[in-house]
C-alpha positions as CSV (number, residue, x, y, z in Angstrom):
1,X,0.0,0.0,0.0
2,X,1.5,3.2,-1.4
3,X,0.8,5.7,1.3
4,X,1.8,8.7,-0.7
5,X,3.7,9.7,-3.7
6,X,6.0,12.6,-2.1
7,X,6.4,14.3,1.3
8,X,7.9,12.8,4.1
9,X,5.5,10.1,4.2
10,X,6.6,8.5,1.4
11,X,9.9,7.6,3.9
12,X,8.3,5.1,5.6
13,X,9.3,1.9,5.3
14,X,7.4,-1.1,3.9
15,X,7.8,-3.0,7.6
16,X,6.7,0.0,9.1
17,X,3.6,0.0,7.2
18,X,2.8,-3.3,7.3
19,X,2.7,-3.3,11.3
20,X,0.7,0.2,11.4
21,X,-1.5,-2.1,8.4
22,X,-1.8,-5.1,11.3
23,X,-2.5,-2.3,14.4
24,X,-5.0,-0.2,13.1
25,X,-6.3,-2.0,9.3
26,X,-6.0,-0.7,5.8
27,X,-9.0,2.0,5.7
28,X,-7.7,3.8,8.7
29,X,-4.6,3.9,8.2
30,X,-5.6,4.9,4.5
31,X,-7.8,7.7,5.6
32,X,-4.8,8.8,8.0
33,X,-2.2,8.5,5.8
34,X,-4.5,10.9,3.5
35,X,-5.3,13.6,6.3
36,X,-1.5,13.7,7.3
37,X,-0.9,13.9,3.5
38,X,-3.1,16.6,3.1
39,X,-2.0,18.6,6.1
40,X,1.8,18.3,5.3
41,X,0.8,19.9,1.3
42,X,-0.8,22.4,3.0
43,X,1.5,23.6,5.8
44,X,4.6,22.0,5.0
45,X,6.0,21.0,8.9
46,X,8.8,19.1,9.0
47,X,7.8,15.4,9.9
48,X,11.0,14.1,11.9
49,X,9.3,10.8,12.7
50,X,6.6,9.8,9.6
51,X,6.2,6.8,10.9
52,X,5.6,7.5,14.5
53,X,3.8,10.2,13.6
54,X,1.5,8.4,10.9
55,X,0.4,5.7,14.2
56,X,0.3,8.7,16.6
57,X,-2.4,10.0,13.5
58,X,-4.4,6.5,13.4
59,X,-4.8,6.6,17.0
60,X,-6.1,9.9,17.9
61,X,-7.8,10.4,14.5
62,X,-9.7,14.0,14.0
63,X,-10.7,15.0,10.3
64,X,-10.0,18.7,10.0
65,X,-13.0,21.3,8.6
66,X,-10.7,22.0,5.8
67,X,-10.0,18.1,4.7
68,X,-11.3,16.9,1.3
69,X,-11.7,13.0,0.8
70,X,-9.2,12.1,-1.8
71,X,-12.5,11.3,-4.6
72,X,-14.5,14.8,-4.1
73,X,-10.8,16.3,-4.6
74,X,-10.3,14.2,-7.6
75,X,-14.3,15.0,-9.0
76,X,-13.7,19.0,-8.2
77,X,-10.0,18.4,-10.3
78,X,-12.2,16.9,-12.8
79,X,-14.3,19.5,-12.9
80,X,-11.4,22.5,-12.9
81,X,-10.1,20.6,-16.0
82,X,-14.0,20.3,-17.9
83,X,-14.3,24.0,-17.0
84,X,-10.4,24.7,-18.2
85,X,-10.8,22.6,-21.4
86,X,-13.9,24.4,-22.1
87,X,-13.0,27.9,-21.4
88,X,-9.9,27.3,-23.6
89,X,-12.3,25.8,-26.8
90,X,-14.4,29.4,-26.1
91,X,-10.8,31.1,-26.3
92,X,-10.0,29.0,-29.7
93,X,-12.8,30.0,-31.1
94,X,-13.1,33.4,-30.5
95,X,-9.4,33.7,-32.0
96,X,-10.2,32.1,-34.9
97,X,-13.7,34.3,-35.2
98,X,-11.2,37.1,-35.1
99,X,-8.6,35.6,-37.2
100,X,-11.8,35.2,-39.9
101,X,-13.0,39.1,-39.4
102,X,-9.2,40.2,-39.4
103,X,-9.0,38.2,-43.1
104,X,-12.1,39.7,-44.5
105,X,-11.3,43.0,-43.1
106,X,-7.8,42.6,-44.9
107,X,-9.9,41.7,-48.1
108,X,-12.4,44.3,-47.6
109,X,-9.7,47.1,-47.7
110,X,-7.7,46.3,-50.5
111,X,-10.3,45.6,-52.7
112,X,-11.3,49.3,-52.3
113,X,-9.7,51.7,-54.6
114,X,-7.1,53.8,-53.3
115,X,-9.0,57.1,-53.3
116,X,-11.2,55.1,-51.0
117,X,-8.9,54.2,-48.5
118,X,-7.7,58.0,-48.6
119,X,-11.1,59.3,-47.4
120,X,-10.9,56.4,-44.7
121,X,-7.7,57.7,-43.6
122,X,-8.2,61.4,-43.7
123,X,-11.6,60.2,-41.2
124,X,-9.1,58.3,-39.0
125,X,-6.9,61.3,-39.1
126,X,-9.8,63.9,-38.0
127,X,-10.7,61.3,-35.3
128,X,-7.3,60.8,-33.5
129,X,-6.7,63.4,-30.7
130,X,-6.0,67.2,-31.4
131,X,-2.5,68.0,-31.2
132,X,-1.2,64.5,-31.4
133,X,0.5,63.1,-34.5
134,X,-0.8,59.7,-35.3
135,X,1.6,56.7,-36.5
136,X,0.7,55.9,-40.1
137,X,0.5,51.8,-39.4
138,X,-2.2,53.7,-36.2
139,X,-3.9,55.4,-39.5
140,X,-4.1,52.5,-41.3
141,X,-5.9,49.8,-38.9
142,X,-8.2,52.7,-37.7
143,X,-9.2,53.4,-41.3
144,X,-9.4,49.5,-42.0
145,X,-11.9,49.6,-39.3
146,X,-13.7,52.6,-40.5
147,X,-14.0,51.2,-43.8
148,X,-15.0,48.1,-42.4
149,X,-18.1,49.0,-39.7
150,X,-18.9,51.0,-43.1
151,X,-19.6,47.9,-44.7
152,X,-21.4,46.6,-41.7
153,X,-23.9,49.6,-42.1
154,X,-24.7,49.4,-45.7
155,X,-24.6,46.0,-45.5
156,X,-27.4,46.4,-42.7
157,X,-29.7,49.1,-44.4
């Protein structure tokens, strides 16, 4: 019986186990194996003596408030993956909604004729702040939107 992976419990020795096995049978000393587990990942005291410590545990067993059997901490890391997984799809494909609008925006500016994109960047021009000088590349992807929520419009009426 593995009593845990890391920590200082995983220092006990298979003799050792096997007698605190015979004193105190497999599900407690599972379940107190667990709760020392548990409360060495979450405050990290040294454990000089795991072994003495683990039968000391099995003994005068309490479960803390804060203590999470290991299959509701398994089902809730379950869950934080279902809800990760899914929040990434949702991220995937909103990025590659935007990818989409970013190409037909791309297409929808340089199939305009190029006295067209000049009115769209003189109107980006008016728009950017008074007394500021505005980057050309800045011009340029505020008159490709311009251009394109122009679309939208007349695409709309």
């Amino acid at each position: 019986m593995a009593v845990t992976d890391s920590g200082p419990l995983s220092h006990i020795s298979d003799q050792e186990l096997g007698g605190l096995m015979q004193r105190h049978g497999p599900g407690r000393l599972r379940q107190a194996a667990d709760v020392a587990a548990e409360t060495w990942r979450r405050d990290r005291v040294e454990i000089r003596n795991p072994g003495g410590y683990l039968n000391t545990l099995c003994e005068t067993l309490v479960i803390p408030d804060w203590y999470v059997p290991p299959d509701e901490r398994q089902k809730r890391a379950q869950e934080t993956r279902r809800r990760q997984e899914v929040q990434t799809a949702g991220l995937v494909a909103q990025q590659q909604m935007e990818e989409i609008e970013n190409q037909a925006r791309d297409q929808l500016w340089q199939s305009l004729s190029d006295s067209e994109r000049d009115q769209f960047c003189t109107v980006a021009r008016d728009e950017y702040p008074v007394g500021t000088h505005a980057p050309e590349g800045v011009v340029q992807i505020l008159a490709k939107m311009k251009a394109w929520e122009a679309r939208q419009v007349s695409g709309c009426s």
